[in-house]
C-alpha positions as CSV (number, residue, x, y, z in Angstrom):
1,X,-9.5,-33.9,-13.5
2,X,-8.7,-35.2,-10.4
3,X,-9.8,-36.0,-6.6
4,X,-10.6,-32.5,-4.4
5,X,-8.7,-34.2,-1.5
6,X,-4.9,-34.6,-3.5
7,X,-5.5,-30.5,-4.6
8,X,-6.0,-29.8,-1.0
9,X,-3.5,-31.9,0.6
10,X,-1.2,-30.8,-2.5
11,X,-1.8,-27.4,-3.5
12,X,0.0,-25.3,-5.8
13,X,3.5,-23.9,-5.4
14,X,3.8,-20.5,-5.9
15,X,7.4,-20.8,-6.8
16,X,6.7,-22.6,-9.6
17,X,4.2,-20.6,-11.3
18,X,3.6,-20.7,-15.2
19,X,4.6,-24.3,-14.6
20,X,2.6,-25.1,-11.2
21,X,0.1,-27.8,-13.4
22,X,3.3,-29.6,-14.1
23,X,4.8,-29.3,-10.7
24,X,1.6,-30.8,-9.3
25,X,1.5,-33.7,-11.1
26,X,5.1,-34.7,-10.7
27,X,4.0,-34.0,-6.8
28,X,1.1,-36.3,-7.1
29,X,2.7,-38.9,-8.4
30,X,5.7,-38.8,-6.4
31,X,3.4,-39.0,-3.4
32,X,1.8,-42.1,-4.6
33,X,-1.1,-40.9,-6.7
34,X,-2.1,-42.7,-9.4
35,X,-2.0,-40.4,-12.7
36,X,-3.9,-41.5,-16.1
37,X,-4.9,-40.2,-19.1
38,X,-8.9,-39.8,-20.4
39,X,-9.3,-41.0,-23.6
40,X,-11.8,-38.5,-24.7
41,X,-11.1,-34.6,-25.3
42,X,-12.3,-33.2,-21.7
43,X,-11.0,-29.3,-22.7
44,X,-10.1,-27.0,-25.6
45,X,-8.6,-23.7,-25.3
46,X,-7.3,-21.5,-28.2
47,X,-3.5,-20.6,-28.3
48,X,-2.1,-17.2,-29.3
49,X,0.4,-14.7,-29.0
50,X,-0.7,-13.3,-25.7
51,X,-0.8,-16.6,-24.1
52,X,1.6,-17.4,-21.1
53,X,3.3,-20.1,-22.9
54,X,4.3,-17.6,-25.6
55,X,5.0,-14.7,-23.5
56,X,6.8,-16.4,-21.0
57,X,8.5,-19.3,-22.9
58,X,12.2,-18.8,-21.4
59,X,11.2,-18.5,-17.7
60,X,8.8,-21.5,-18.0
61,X,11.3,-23.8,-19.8
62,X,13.4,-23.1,-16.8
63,X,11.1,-23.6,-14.4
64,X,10.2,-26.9,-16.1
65,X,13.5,-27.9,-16.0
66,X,13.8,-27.4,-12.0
67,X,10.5,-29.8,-11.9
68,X,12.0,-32.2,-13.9
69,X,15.6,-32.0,-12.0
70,X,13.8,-32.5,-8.5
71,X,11.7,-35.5,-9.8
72,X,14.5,-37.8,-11.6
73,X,16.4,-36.9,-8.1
74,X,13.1,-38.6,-6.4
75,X,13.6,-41.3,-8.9
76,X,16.9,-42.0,-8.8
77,X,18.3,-40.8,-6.0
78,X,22.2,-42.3,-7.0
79,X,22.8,-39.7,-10.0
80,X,24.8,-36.8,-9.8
81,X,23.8,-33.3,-10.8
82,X,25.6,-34.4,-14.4
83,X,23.7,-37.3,-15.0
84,X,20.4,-35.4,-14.1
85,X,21.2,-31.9,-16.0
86,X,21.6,-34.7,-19.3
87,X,18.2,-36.2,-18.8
88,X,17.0,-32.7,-18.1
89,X,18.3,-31.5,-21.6
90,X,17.4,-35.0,-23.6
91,X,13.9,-35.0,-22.7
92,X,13.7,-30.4,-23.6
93,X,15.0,-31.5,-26.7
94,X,13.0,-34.2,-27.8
95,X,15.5,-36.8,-27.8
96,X,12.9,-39.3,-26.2
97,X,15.6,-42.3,-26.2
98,X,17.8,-43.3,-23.2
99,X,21.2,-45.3,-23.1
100,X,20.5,-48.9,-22.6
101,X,22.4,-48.6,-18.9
102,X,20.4,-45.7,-17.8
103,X,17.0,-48.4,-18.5
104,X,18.5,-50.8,-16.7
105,X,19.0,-48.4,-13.4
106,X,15.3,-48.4,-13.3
């Protein structure tokens, strides 16, 4: 859920399709909007084979990826395309820890 006038203003990318929720939001938030998350359940859906994320796995984890290499380049803007292809590949595998230096650049 979110405010009509950040969709509008925002829109979606069609370059990013099959990932343009997650573009979006990493848009939003880059532009200052404040991002939170409901407590309650607001939405089910069903999964299944046919489904976009199972079809279409390969193409949307690299399209993810892109997302996520433009926003850590918004956030820190003094790594190198090394540094940010390591996050990139930490936080697709899980690995949810970061080197104690990279928290202190933040």
């Amino acid at each position: 859920m979110g405010r009509r006038s950040a969709f509008v203003e925002l829109g979606y990318d069609p370059a990013y399709g099959h990932v343009e929720d997650y573009d979006l939001w990493q848009r939003a938030w880059a532009r200052g909007y404040k991002l939170v998350n409901l407590p309650g359940i607001v939405l089910r859906y069903c999964v299944h084979a046919g489904q976009v994320s199972a079809r279409k796995s390969v193409e949307q984890q690299n399209k993810a990826d892109s997302v996520r290499k433009r926003h850590w380049r918004v956030l820190l803007p003094g790594l190198g395309d090394g540094e940010i292809n390591g996050i990139v590949e930490m936080l697709r595998e899980g690995r949810g820890h970061t080197p104690h230096a990279f928290c202190q650049a933040l």
